[in-house]
C-alpha positions as CSV (number, residue, x, y, z in Angstrom):
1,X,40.4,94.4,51.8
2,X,41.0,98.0,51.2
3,X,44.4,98.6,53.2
4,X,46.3,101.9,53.4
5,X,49.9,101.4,53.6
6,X,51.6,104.7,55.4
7,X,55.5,104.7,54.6
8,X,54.7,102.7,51.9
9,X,57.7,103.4,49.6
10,X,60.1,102.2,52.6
11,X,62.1,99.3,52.5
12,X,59.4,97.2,54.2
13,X,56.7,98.8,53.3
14,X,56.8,98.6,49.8
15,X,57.5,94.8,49.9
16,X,54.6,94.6,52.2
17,X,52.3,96.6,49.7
18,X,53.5,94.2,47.3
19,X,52.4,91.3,49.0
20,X,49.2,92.2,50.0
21,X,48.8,93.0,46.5
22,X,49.9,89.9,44.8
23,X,47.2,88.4,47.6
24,X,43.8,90.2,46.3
25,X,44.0,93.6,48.8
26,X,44.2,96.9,47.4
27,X,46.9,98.4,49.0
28,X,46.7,102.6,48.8
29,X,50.4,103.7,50.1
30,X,50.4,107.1,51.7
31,X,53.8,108.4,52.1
32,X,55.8,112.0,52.0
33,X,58.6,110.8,50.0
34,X,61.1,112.4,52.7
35,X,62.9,108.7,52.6
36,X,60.5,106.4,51.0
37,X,60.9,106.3,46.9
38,X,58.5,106.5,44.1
39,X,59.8,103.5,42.0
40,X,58.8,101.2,44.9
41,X,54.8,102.4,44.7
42,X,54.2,100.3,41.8
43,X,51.5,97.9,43.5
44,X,48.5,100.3,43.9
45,X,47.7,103.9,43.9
46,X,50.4,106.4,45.9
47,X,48.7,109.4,48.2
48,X,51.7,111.8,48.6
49,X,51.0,113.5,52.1
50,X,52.5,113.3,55.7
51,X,50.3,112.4,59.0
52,X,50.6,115.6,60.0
53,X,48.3,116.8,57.7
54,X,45.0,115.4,58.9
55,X,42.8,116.7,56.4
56,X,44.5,115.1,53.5
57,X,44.8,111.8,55.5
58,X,41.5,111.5,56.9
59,X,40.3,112.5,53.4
60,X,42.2,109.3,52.0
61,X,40.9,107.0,54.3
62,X,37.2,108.0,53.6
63,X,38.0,108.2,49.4
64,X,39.3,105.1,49.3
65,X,36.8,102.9,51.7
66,X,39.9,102.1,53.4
67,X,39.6,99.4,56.2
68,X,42.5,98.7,57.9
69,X,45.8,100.2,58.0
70,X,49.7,99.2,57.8
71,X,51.4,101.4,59.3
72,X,55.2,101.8,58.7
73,X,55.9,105.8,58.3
74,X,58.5,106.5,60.7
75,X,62.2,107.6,61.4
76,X,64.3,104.7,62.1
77,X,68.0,106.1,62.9
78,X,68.9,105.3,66.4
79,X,72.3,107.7,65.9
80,X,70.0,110.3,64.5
81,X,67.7,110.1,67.3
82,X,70.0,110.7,69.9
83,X,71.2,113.6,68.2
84,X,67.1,115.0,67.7
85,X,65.1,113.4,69.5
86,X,62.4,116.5,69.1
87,X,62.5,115.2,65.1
88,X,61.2,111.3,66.5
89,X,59.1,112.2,69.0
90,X,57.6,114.6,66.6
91,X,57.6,112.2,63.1
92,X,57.1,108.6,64.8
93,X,54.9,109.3,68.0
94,X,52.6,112.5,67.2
95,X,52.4,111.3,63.7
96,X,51.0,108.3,65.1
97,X,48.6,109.9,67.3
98,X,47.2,112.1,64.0
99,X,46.7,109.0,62.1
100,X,44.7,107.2,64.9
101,X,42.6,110.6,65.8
102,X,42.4,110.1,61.1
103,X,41.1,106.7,61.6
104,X,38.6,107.7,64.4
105,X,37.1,110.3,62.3
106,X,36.9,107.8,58.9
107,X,35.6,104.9,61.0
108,X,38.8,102.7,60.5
109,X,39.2,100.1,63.4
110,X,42.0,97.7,62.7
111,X,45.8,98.7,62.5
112,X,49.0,96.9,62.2
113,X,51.9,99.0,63.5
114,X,55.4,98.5,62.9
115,X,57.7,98.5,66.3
116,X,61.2,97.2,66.9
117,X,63.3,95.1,68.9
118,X,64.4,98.9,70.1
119,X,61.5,99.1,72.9
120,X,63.5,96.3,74.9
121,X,66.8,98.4,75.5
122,X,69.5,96.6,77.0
123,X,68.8,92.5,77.2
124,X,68.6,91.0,80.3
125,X,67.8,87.7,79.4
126,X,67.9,86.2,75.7
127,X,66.5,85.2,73.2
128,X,64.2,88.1,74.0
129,X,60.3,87.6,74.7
130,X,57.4,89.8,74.9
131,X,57.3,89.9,78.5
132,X,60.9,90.9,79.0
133,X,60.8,94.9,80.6
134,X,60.9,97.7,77.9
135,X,63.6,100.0,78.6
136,X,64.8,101.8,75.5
137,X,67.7,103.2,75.7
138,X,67.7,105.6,72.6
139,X,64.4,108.1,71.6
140,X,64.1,106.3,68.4
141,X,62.9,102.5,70.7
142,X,61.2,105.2,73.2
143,X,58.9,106.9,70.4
144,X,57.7,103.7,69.2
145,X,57.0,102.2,72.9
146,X,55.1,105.4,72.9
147,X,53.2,104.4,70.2
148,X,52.5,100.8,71.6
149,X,51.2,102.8,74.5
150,X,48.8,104.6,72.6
151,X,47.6,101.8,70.4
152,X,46.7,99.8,73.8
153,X,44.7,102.9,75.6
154,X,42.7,103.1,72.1
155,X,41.5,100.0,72.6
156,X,40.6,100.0,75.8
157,X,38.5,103.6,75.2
158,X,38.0,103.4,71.4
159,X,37.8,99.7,70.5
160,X,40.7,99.8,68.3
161,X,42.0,96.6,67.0
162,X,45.6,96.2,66.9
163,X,49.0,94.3,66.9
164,X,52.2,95.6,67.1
165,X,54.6,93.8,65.4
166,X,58.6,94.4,66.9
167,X,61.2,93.5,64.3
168,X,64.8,92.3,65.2
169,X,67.5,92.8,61.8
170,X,65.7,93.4,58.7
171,X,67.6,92.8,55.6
172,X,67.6,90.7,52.0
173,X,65.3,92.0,49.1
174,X,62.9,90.3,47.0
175,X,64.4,87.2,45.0
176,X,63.3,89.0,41.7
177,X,65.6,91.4,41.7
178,X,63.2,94.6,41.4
179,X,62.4,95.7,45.0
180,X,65.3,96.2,47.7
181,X,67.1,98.5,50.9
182,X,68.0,101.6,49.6
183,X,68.9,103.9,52.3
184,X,70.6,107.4,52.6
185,X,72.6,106.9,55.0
186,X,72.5,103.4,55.0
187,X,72.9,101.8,58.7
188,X,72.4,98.4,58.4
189,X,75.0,96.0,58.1
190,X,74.4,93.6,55.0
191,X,73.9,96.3,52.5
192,X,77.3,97.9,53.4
193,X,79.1,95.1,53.2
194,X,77.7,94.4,49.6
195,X,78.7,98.1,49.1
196,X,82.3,97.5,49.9
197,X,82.8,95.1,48.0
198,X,81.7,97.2,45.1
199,X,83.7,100.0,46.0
200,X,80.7,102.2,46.8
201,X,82.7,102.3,50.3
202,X,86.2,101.9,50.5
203,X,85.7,99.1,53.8
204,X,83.6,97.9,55.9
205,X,83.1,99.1,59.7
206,X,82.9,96.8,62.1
207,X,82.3,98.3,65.2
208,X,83.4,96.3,68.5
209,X,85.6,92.9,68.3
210,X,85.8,92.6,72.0
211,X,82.5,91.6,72.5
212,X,81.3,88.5,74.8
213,X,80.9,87.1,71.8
214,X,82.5,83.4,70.1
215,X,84.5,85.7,67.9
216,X,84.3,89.0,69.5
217,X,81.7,90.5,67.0
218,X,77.7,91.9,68.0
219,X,75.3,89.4,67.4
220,X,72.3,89.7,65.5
221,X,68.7,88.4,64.8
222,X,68.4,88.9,60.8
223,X,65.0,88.5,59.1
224,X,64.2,88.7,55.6
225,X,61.6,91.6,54.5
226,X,59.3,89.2,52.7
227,X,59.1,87.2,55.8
228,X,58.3,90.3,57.6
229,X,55.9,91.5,55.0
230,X,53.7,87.9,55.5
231,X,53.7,88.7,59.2
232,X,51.6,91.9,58.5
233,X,49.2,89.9,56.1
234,X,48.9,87.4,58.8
235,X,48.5,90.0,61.2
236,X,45.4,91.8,59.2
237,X,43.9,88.1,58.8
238,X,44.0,87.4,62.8
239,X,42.7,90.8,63.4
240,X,39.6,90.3,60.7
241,X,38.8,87.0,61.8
242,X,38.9,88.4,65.4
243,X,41.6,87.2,67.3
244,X,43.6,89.1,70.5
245,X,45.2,92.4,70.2
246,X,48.9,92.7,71.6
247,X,52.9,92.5,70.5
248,X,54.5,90.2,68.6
249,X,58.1,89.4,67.8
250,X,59.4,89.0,64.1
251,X,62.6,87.2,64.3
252,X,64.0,83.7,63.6
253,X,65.7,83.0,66.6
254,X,68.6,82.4,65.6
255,X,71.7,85.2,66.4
256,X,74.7,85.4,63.6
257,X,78.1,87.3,64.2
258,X,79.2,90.4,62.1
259,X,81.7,88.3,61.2
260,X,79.8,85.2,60.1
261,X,77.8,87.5,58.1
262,X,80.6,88.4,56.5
263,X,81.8,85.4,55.5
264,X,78.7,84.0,54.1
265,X,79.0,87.2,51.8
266,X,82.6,86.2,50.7
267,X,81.0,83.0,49.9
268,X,78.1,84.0,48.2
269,X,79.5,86.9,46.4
270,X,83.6,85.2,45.7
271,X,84.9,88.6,46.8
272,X,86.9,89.4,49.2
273,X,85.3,91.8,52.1
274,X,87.6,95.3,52.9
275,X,87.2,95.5,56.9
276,X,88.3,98.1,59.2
277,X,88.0,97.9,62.9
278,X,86.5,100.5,64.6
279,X,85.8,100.2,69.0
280,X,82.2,100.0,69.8
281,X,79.7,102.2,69.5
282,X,77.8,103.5,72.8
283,X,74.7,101.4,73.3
284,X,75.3,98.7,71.0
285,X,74.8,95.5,73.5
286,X,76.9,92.2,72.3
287,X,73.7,90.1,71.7
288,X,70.0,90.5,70.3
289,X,68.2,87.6,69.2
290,X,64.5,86.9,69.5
291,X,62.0,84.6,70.6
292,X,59.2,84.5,67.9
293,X,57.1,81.7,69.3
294,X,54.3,84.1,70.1
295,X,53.9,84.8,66.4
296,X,54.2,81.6,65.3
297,X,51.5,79.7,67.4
298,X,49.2,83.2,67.2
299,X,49.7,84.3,64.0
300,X,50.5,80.8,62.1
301,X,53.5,82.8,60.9
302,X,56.9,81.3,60.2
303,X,60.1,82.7,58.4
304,X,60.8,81.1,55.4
305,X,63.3,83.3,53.7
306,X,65.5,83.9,56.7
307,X,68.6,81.7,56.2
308,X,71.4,83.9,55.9
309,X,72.4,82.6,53.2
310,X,69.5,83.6,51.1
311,X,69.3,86.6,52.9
312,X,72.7,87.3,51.4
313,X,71.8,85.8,47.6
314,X,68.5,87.8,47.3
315,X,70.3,91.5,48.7
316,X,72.9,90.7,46.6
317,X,70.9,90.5,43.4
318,X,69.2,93.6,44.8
319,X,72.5,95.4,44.8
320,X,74.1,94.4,41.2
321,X,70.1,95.6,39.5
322,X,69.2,98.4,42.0
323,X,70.8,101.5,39.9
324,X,69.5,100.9,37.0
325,X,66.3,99.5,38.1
326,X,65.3,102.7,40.5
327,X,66.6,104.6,37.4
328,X,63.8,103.7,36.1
């Protein structure tokens, strides 16, 4: 298949083009480079344009046959988003809505979008299911419920064909070494701790050890990016061979503790982790972990990268090659 892959030189997205690559698609990346980086578009051809400009977009979709679409362009900073929310609402949620007007207009009927854990809000049961209430709780989880929203109401007057696909933790990197997280500012957890250790930071930040938690740290669902890159493939296959539109979650089900985390770093790496501990932030709630049977038996998707321990080996070979590599 012809596939365009908006936010395609993200952290997910470019090991997703990748994939679908190294399986036969052509995979056209359209991206505006305002966090996404060129050295990761190196599995197909690179359209530099935003969704806000429909011309350009529409025109790629019709140039390139395109017929489906991966769609991972977005803002993804929850602290950012409470601070301008205008800047989400406007990127993730109206740039969503230009893209499916951009498919309507080039005939384009099948999407894959990428959502998050985020559209839950607080738990109130765990491990989290698809039925559980969505009640996000920053703008960042709101604009992509909004998005949801929209996907379901195009297929209902449009006969779009969709899935929604709502991550829990990404995090690891290809076991090459070559493709990895490079964010500015980076948020997530494992690549910091993997940057104090190499003195990129001077510690680590771990923020609440009060929690309800076995040792007082938040509790995460991590999943590797190549594990969530085959859940998009699998996703294009079950929407080209036909099957239901809806929302699926990509986790393991399985939570780990900052603190675990950190240890299977110590271990990995043989260095000692820097910490400093910080209260909690507002918002952050002491437990996320999903339930991914939906995607399993729907999909016939399972992780296979996601022990943390190779989580931990692969980002960490990421880390000691990504300078020079990107330099590159």
């Amino acid at each position: 298949m012809r596939i365009l892959v908006t936010g395609g030189a993200g952290y997910i997205g470019s090991h997703t083009a990748r994939l679908l690559a190294e399986n036969g698609h052509e995979a056209v990346v359209y991206d505006n480079l305002s966090r996404g980086h060129p050295w990761a578009v190196r599995w197909g051809p690179l359209v530099k344009g935003d969704l806000a400009e429909r011309e350009l977009l529409t025109k790629t979709l019709m140039d390139y046959r395109i017929e489906a679409v991966v769609h991972f362009a977005a803002f993804a900073l929850v602290g950012e988003s409470m601070q301008q929310p205008e800047l989400y609402f406007r990127n993730n949620t109206l740039g969503s809505l230009a893209l499916l007007e951009s498919m309507q207009r080039a005939g384009v009927a099948s999407i894959v979008f990428s959502s998050t854990c985020a559209t839950y809000g607080n738990p109130e049961r765990l491990p989290l299911r698809e039925d559980h209430p969505t009640r996000p709780v920053n703008p960042y989880g709101e604009s992509k419920l909004m998005t949801e929203k929209m996907l379901r109401w195009f297929e209902e007057c449009h006969g779009l064909r969709w899935t929604a696909l709502r991550y829990f933790n990404a995090c690891g990197a290809h076991p090459d070494g070559d493709l990895g997280e490079w964010h500015d500012p980076e948020t997530h957890l494992i690549p910091n701790i993997l940057r104090a250790i190499t003195g990129e930071i001077p510690h680590l930040e771990v923020y609440g050890t009060d929690y309800p938690t076995p040792d007082g740290t938040a509790i995460r669902d991590y999943i590797h990016v190549l594990d969530l890159a085959e859940a998009h493939l699998k996703a294009l296959e079950h929407l080209g061979h036909g099957g239901e539109c809806g929302v699926w979650n990509l986790g393991t089900g399985k939570g780990h503790s900052v603190r675990e985390v950190v240890r299977v770093v110590e271990e990995v790496t043989g260095r000692k982790v820097p910490l400093k501990e910080c209260p909690r932030r507002p918002g952050d709630p002491p437990e996320l972990v999903a339930d991914p049977q939906r995607a399993m038996a729907k999909l016939g998707w399972k992780p296979r990268w996601s022990s943390i321990e190779l989580v931990v080996e692969t980002a960490w070979k990421w880390e000691t090659r990504k300078a020079s590599l990107a330099a590159h």
